[in-house]
N, C-alpha and C positions, 0 to 999 in steps of 0.2 A: 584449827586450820583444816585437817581431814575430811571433816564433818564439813565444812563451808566448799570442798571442793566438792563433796558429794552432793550437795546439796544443788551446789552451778551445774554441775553435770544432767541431774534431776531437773532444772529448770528449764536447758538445753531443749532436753527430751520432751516435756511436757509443755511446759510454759511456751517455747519457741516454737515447737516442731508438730507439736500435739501429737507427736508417735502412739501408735497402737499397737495391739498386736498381728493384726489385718494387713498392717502397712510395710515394705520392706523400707529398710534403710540403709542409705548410704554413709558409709565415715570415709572421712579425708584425712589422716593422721602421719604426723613425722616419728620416726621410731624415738629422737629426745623425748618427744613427750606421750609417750606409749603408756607411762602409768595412770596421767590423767583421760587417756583412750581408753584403758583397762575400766575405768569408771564408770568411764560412757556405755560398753559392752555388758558391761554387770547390770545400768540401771536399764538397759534394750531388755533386755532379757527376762529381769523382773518384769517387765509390761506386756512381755509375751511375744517380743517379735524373734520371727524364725530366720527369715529370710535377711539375712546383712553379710554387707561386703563392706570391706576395711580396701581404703587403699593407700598402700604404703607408700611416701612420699620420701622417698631416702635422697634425702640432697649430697650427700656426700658419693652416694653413686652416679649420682647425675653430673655431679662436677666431674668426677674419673671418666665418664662415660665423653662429656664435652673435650676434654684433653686430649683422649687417644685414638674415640672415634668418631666414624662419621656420620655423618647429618641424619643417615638410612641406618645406619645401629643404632646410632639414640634411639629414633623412635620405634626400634623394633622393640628398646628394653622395657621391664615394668616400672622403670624409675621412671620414663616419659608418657607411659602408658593411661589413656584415661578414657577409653572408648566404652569403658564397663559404666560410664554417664550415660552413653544413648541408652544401651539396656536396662538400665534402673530409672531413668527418664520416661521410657514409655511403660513400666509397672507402676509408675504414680508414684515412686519412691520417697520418703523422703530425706535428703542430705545434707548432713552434718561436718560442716566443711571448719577445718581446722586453720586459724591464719599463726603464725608465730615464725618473730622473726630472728633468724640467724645472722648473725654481723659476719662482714669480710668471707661469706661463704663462697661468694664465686669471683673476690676479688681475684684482678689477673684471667681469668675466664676470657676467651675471644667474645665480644656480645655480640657483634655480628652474628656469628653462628648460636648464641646462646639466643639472641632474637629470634633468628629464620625455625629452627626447635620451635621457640615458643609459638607464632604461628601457624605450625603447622598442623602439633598440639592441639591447637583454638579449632582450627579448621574439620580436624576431626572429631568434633563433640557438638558436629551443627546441630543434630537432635535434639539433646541436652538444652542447648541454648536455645532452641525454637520453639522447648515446650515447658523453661523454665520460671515463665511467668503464671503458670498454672500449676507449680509444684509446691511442697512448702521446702524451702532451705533456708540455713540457717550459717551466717560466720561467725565466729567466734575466737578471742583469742586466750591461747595460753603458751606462759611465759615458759622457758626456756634456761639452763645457766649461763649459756653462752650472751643470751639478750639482754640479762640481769645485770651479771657483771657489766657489759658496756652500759650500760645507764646508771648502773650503783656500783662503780669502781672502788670507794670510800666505805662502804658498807660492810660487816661482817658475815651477814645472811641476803645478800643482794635479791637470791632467789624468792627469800620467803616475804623482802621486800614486794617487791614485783607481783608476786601474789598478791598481796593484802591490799594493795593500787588497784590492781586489776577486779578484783573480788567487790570492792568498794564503789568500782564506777559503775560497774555491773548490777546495784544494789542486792548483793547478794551476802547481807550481813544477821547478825545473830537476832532473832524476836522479828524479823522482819520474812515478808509471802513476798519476795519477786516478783510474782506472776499479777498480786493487784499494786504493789509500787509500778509495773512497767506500765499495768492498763494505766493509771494516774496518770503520768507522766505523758503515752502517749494520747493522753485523749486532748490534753493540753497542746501537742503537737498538731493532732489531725483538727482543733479547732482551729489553731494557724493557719493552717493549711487553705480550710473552707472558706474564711475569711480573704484569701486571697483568691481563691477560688470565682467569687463573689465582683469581686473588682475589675473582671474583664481585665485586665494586663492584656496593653500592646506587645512592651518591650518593657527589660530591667536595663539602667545602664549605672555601672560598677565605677569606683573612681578611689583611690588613698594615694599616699604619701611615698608610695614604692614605685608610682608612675604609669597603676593600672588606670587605663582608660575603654572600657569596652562595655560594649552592647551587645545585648542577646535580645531576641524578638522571639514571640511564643505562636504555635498554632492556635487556631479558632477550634476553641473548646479544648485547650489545654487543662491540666488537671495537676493541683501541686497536690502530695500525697505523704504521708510519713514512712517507718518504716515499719510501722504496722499494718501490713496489707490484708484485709479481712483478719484471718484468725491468728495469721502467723506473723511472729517477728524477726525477719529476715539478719539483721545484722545486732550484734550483741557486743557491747554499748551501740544505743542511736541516740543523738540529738536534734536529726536533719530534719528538714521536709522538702521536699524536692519535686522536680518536676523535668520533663526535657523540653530543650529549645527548638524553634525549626532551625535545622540543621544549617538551611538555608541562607539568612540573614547575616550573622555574627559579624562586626565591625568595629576593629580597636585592636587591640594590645593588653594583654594580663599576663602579672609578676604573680611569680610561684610565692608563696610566704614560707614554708616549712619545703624541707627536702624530699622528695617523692622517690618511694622504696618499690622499686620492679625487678621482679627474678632475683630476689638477696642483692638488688646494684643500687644506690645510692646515687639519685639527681638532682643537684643542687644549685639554686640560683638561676632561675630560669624563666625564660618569658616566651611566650609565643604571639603573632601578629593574626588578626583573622582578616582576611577580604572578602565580601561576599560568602561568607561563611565557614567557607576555607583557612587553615592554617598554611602561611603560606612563608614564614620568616620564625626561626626558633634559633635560641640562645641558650648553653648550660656553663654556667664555669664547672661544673663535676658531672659529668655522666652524659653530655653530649650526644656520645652515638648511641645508647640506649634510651635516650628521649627519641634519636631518629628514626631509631628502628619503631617506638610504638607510633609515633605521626605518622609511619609510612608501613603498616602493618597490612592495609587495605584502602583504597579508595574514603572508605566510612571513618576510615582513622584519623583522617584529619579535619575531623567535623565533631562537635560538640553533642552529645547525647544527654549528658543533665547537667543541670544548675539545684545546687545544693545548697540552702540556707542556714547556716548554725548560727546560736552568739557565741560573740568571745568571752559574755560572761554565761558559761557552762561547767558543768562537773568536770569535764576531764580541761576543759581549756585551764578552769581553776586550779587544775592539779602544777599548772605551771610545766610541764617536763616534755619533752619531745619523744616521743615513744620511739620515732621512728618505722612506725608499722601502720600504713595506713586506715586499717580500719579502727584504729585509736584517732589518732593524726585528724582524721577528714572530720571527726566530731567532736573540734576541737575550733574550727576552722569551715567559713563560706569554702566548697570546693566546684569544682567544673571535672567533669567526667569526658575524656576523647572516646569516639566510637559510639558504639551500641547505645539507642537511647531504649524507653520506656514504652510498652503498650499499652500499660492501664495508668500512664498519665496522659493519656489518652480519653475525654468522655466515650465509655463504649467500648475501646482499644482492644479492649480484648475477645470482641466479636470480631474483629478485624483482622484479616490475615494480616502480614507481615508487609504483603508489596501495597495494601492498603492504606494502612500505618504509613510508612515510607513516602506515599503519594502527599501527603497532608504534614509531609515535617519531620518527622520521627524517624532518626538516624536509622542505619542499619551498617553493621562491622561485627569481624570475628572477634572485636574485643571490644573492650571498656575499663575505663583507666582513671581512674579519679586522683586528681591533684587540687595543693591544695592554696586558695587564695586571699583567704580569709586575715582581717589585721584588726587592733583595735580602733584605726581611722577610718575604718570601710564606710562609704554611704552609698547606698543604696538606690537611686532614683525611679519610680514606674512610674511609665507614660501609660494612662487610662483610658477607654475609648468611652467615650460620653454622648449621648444622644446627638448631641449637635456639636459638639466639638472634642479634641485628644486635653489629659488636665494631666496634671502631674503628680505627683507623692512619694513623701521620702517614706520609704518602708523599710529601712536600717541604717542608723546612724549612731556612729562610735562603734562598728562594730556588731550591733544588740540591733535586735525588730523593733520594731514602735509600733508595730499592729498587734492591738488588747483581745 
């Protein structure tokens, strides 16, 4: 097990990130899991890099911190603290951003003000985020006891469970290179992708058995994309390939399938209405005003930034178990992203400032929030644009693509 941790850590680094020693680097780590950060830092250092900053993500000072003060000490502490992103943003840095999730951390927490914190948060990392589509990062998750246990209550070694799930989806098993299982896999994705690429898509419109009914419409010269962007692979497990909608359009109604995990808070059973592209009607029977607060984060927040394709028959979907953490969860699972859409699903996008992007479709928000909608009745429908007339095609049904 040691060895396979060192080994995802190494992959991390190399495989995901392509670190050098040239390059600084950013870590995002919880003090829980500071030994498998200790990994990370040992295999940095082997590769020669000098320049890294850790930042400590101590939730348990951030809950204390939300209890007793206010909105202006939060974010004066280092527990809220994240502006050391502009600065390693514009050194080309690249960040290794930790996801793992803690159960019941900030139950009881006011979210109101644990929301207004997190925007504000957002608000101060515009850098970061304006130059993040030219950086390599990297999410990744590692498990936790507290995460374990709630998933593996019944189990002896919950933890070392949780590992071996995690390690497994990640392909990160004994006799096996990572690095040419990920290419495999996503060259499989990005020919997906081309192939829809190909098809001139008007619009998708989405429909199952939970009552979703909605449509998404795409820019001219939209771009579906995997999570292999050129060198780097951004999220660790991917199954997706995605692309953003024009923000513009969006009309109908989509039910959440799995519960969506914001700020350690748990959202569950939930639909939102779009009008003219706008969220304009939401529903949670659990988590409620922390749905409200991220629709109402910014203007761009209640507009749709990607549309994410997965099957349901996939590795982790087949692992059958609800992780609860959504960078598991979303690739497991079709999801739709609130806010912030994409540049380089964009043709060219990324020549493009930002108010250019935005002119042509392509959301713009201090966040982006993926939930997930994904069921095994899911179909799929795209309306084509054809020389002389729109044609139709089902491009997912049961769940699964049907484009080879």
């Amino acid at each position: 097990m040691e060895d396979l941790k060192r080994k995802y850590a190494k992959f991390i680094l190399e495989g995901c990130l392509k670190v050098t020693k040239e390059k600084p680097l950013y870590l995002s780590i919880h003090p829980e899991i500071e030994t498998f950060g200790n990994l990370l830092v040992e295999e940095a250092k082997k590769l020669g890099v000098e320049d890294l900053f850790i930042e400590n993500r101590d939730l348990k000072k951030a809950r204390e911190l939300l209890e007793t003060s206010s909105i202006e000490e939060c974010l004066k502490s280092e527990a809220f603290d994240q502006k050391m992103k502009n600065v390693y943003a514009e050194k080309n840095a690249a960040f290794a951003l930790a996801s793992s999730y803690f159960p019941h951390a900030m139950d009881g927490v006011d979210q109101i003000k644990l929301a207004e914190v997190e925007k504000r948060v957002s608000e101060s990392i515009t850098t970061y985020r304006n130059l993040q589509h030219q950086l390599s990062w990297c999410i990744f998750g590692v498990p936790n006891e507290a995460w374990a246990k709630e998933l593996f209550k019944n189990e002896k070694d919950p933890l070392t469970k949780l590992w071996d799930l995690i390690l497994d989806v990640c392909e990160i098993k004994e006799g096996i290179d990572p690095i040419q299982a990920w290419e495999e896999k996503l060259q499989k994705k990005q020919h997906q992708a081309e192939l829809l690429n190909q098809m001139k898509i008007e619009s998708l419109h989405y429909e199952n058995g939970k009552g979703t009914d909605l449509t998404v419409y795409f820019p001219e010269n939209y771009r579906f994309t995997s999570a292999k962007e050129g060198e780097y692979l951004v999220n660790l497990p991917s199954e997706e390939i995605f692309a953003s909608p024009d923000y513009r359009y969006t009309e109908g109604i989509v039910y959440s399938s799995k519960p969506l995990l914001y700020n350690n808070v748990l959202i569950e059973n939930f639909f939102i209405r779009f009008e003219k592209g706008r969220a304009i009607q939401w529903h949670a029977e659990k988590g409620e005003e922390m749905l409200t607060s991220i629709l109402e984060m910014d203007d761009g927040s209640h507009y749709l930034g990607e549309c994410a394709l997965v099957d349901n028959d996939s590795p982790i979907s087949n692992a059958n178990i609800l992780f609860q953490d959504t960078l598991f969860d979303e690739n497991a699972s079709c999801h739709f992203a609130l806010g912030r859409g994409f540049q380089n699903c964009l043709q060219k996008g990324e020549e493009m400032t930002r108010e250019e992007c935005f002119q042509k479709g392509i959301n713009q928000s201090c966040t982006h929030v993926d939930f997930m909608i994904g069921t095994e009745d899911l179909k799929i429908t795209a309306k084509i644009k054809g020389k002389t007339k729109v044609k139709e095609s089902v491009i997912m049904k049961n769940g699964n693509l049907t484009i080879e």
